[in-house]
C-alpha positions in Angstrom: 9.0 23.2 -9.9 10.8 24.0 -7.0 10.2 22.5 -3.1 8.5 25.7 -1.9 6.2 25.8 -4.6 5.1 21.7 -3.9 4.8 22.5 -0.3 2.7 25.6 -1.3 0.4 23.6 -3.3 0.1 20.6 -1.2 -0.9 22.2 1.9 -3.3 24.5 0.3 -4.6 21.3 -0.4 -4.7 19.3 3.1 -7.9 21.6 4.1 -10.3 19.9 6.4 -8.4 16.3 5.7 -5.9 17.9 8.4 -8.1 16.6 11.2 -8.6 13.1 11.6 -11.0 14.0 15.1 -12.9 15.9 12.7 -14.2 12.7 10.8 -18.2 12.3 10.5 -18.6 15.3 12.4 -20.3 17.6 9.9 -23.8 17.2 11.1 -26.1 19.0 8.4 -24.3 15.5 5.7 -26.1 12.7 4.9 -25.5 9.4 4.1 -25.5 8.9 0.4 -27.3 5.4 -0.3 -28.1 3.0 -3.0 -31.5 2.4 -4.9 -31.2 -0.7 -2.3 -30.8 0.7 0.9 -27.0 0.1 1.4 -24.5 3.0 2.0 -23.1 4.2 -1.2 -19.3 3.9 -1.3 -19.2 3.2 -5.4 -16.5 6.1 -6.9 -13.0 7.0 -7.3 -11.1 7.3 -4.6 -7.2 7.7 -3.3 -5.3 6.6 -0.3 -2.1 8.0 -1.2 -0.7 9.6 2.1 2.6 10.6 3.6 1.9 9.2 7.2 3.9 5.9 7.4 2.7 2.9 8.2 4.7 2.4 11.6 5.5 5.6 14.1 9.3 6.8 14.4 10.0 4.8 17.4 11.4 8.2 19.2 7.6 9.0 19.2 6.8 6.5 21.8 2.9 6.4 22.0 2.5 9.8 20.5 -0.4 9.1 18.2 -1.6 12.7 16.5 0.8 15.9 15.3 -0.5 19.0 15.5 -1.5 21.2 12.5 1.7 23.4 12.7 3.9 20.1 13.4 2.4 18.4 10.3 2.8 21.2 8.4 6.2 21.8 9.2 6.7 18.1 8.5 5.5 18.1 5.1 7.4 21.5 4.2 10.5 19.6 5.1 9.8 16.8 3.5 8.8 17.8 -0.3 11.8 20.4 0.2 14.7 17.4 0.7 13.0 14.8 -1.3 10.5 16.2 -4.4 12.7 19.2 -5.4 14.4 19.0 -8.6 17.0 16.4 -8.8 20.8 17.5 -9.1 21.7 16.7 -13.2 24.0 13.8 -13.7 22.9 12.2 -10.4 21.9 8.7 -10.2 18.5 9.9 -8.9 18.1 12.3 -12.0 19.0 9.4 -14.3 16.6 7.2 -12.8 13.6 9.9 -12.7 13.2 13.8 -12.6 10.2 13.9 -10.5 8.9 16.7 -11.7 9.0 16.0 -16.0 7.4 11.8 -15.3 5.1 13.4 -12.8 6.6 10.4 -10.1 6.4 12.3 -6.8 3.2 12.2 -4.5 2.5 15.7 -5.4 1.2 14.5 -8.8 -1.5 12.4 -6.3 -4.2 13.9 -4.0 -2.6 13.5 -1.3 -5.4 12.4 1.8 -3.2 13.4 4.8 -5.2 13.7 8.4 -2.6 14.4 12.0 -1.6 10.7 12.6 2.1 10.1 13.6 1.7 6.2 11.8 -1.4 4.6 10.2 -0.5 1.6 12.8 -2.3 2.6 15.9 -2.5 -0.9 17.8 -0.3 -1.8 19.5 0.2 2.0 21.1 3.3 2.8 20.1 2.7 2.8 16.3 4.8 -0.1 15.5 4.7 -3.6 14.5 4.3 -6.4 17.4 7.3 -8.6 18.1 7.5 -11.3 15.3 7.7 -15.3 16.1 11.3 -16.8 15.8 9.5 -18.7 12.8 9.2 -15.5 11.0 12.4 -14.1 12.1 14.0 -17.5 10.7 12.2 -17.1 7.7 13.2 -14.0 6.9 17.2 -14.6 7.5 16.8 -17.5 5.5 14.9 -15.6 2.6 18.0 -12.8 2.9 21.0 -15.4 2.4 19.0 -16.9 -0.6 18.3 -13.7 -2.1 22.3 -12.7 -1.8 23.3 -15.6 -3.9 20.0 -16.4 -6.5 18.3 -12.9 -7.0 19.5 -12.3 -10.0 19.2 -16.7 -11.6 16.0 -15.8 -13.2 13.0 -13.9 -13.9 11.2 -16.2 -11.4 13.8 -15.3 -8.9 12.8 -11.5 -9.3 9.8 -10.0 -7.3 5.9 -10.5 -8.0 5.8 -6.6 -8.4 8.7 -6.2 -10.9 7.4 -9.4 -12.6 4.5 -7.1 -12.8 2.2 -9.1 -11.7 0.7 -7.9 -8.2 1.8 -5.3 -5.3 2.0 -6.4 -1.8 0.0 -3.2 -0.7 -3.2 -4.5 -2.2 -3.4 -6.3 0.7 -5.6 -6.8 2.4 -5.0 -5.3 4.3 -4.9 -2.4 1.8 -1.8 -0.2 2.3 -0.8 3.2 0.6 1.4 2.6 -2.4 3.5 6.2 -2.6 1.8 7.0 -6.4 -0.8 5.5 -8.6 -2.7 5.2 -5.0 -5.5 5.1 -7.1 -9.2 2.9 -6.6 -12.2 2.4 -8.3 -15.0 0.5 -6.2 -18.4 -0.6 -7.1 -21.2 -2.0 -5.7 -24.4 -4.3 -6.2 -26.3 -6.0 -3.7 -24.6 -9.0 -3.7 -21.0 -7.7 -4.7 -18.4 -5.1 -3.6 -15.7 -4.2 -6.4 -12.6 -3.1 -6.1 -9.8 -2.3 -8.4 -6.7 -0.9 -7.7 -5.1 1.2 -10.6 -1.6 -0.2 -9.4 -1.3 -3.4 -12.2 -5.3 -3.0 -12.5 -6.0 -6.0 -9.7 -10.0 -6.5 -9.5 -10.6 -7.5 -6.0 -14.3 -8.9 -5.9 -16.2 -9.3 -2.5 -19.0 -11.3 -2.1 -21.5 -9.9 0.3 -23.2 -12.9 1.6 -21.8 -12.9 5.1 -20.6 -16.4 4.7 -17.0 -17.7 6.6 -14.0 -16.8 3.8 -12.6 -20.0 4.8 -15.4 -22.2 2.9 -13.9 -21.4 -0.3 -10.5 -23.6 0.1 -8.9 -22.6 -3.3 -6.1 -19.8 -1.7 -5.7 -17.3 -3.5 -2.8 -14.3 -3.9 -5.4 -11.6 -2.3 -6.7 -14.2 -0.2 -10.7 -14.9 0.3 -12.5 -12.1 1.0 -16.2 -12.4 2.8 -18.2 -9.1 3.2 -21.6 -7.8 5.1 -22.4 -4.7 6.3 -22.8 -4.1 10.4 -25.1 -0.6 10.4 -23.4 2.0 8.1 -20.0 0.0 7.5 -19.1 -2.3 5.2 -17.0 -5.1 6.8 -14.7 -7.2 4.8 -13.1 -10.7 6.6 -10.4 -12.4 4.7 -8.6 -15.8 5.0 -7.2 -18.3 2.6 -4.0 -16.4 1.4 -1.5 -18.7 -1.2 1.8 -18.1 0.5 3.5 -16.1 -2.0 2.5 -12.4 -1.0 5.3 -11.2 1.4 3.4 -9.7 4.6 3.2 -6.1 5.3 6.5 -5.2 5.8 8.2 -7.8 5.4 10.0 -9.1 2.2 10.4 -12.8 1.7 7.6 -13.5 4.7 4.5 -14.5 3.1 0.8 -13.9 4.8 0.4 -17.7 6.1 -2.4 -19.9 5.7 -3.7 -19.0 9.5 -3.8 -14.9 9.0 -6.9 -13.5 8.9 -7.5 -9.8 8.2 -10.8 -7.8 8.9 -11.3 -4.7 7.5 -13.7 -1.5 8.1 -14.9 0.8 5.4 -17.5 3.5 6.7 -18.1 6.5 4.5 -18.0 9.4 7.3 -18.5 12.6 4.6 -19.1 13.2 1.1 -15.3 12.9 0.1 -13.9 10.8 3.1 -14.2 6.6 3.7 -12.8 5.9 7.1 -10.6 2.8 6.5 -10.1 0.6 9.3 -8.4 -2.8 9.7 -7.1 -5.4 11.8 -4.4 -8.2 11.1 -4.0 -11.4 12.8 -1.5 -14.3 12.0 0.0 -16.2 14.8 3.0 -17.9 12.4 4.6 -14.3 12.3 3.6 -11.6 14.7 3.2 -12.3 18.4 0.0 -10.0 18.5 -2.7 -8.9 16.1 -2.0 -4.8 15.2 -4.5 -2.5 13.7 -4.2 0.5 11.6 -6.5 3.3 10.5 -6.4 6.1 7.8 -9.1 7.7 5.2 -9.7 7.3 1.6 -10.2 10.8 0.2 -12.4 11.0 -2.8 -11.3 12.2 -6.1 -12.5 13.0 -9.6 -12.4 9.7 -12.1 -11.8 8.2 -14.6 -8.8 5.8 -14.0 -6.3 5.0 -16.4 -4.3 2.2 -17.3 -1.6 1.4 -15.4 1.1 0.3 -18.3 3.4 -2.0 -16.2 6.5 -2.1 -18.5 9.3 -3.6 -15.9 8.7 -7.0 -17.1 8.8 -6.3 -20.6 12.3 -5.0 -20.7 13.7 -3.9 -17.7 13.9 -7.9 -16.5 15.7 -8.3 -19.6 17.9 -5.9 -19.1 18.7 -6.7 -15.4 19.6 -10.0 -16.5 21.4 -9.8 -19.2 23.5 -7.2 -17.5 24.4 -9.7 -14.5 25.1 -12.2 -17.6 27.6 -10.1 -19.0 29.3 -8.9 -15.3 29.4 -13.1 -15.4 31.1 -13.7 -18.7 33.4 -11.1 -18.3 34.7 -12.8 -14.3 35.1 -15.7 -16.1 36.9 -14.3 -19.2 39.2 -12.4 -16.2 40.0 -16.0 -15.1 41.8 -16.8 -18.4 39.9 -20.3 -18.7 38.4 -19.8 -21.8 39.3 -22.1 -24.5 40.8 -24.6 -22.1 
């Protein structure tokens, strides 16, 4: 499949997603609702989107494209970077889009006229971090350069296969297999990523997340809902999932994340959420973007990194070892 025809078929997609103003404004829908009374949210659903996360910083406080700008910018975009890969190529070797169905064309893509999903502080972009987290992070860099490669402990959570640091929360977009299932009771929201298959459970009792003082990887999430929208408060994350953004940094033990989730249409959840820890950023930021709807069911997420390719990694840097030290002609000495 060649660019034009991805562009083709992704923008003959976008439809009325291309207007995030236009949210909640279709005023013959109704809110869809439980046997209980609560809105209904339960269903597949996707976030995978090609706004990023923070503005280009030549934007300044530029907050929305227009529909021919965003067009032109995803027409650009799946021409350079989804078209078929050149044979022989280290990206060809790696994966041919198109035949393992690995580009974000394969997704329903949920696109709306954002320049970043970051919106707070104005101009799209992280705050400032705290010399702490700056610290941290050159520290985490220099020990990465020398003990990456000692050990499948020293290798990430993600190619360990064991958890993404876009399941947040906050939640972020994952580039493919950007893929949820929630569910609902009274007492419980459910969500599970298809990404490794996380369950994220969310008590709806309205109680403080910091009571429960076990910390866990997803942190502890506490949820009521104010009106129409479901509002999720987390605390209590373990230390070892790197912050949005920022590998080797780990949410600390004072963030605290509050999210937003208020189903605006039939196909669209308005996702909304604010982050908040003093040991890295200067300033809380916020971000906003929709979950788009899509046809079920999920399928397993076969997470195969750490069955072989850790194995092969290391045993790879084992050999490049052997064979330095072979170079030295100290063998047998």
């Amino acid at each position: 499949m060649n660019g034009n025809r991805l562009t083709k078929g992704i923008l003959a997609g976008l439809g009325v997603l291309l207007s995030a103003q236009s949210l909640g404004q279709n005023e013959t829908w109704q809110m869809p609702r439980t046997s209980w009374g609560d809105p209904l949210i339960q269903g597949y659903w996707t976030n995978s989107t090609m706004v990023p996360l923070q503005r280009p910083a030549a934007m300044g406080t530029r907050e929305f494209y227009t529909v021919e700008e965003l067009e032109e910018n995803l027409r650009r975009e799946f021409e350079d970077e989804y078209g078929e890969t050149e044979r022989g190529t280290a990206a060809d070797v790696h994966y041919q889009f198109d035949d393992y169905l690995m580009n974000r064309t394969a997704d329903s893509i949920t696109q709306n006229l954002r320049t970043s999903i970051i919106y707070d502080p104005p101009n799209g972009r992280y705050p400032p971090l705290t010399d702490a987290a700056i610290a941290a992070q050159e520290q985490y860099n220099t020990w990465r350069s020398e003990h990456q490669w000692d050990s499948a402990k020293t290798r990430s959570l993600s190619e360990r296969c064991l958890i993404w640091d876009q399941e947040g929360p906050p939640v972020l977009p994952l580039g493919y297999n950007s893929t949820y299932q929630f569910m609902q009771t009274e007492d419980f929201v459910i969500m599970q990523l298809e990404m490794i298959h996380d369950v994220r459970i969310i008590p709806l009792d309205g109680g403080d997340p910091a009571e429960n003082s076990l910390p866990q990887w997803l942190g502890n999430s506490r949820g009521h809902w104010e009106g129409d929208t479901l509002v999720v408060e987390t605390t209590g994350y373990s230390g070892r999932t790197n912050a949005p953004g920022l590998r080797g940094v780990p949410m600390s033990s004072e963030a605290h994340v509050e999210e937003r989730f208020t189903r605006v249409d039939e196909n669209t959840i308005d996702y909304q959420f604010t982050v908040t820890d003093p040991s890295i950023w200067q300033a809380s930021w916020s971000g906003n973007y929709p979950f788009r709807e899509i046809e079920g069911p999920m399928f397993e997420y076969a997470c195969h990194e750490g069955n072989y390719g850790i194995v092969n990694i290391l045993s790879g840097v084992r050999l490049e070892e052997f064979e330095a030290y072979q170079a030295t002609g100290k063998i047998g000495e």
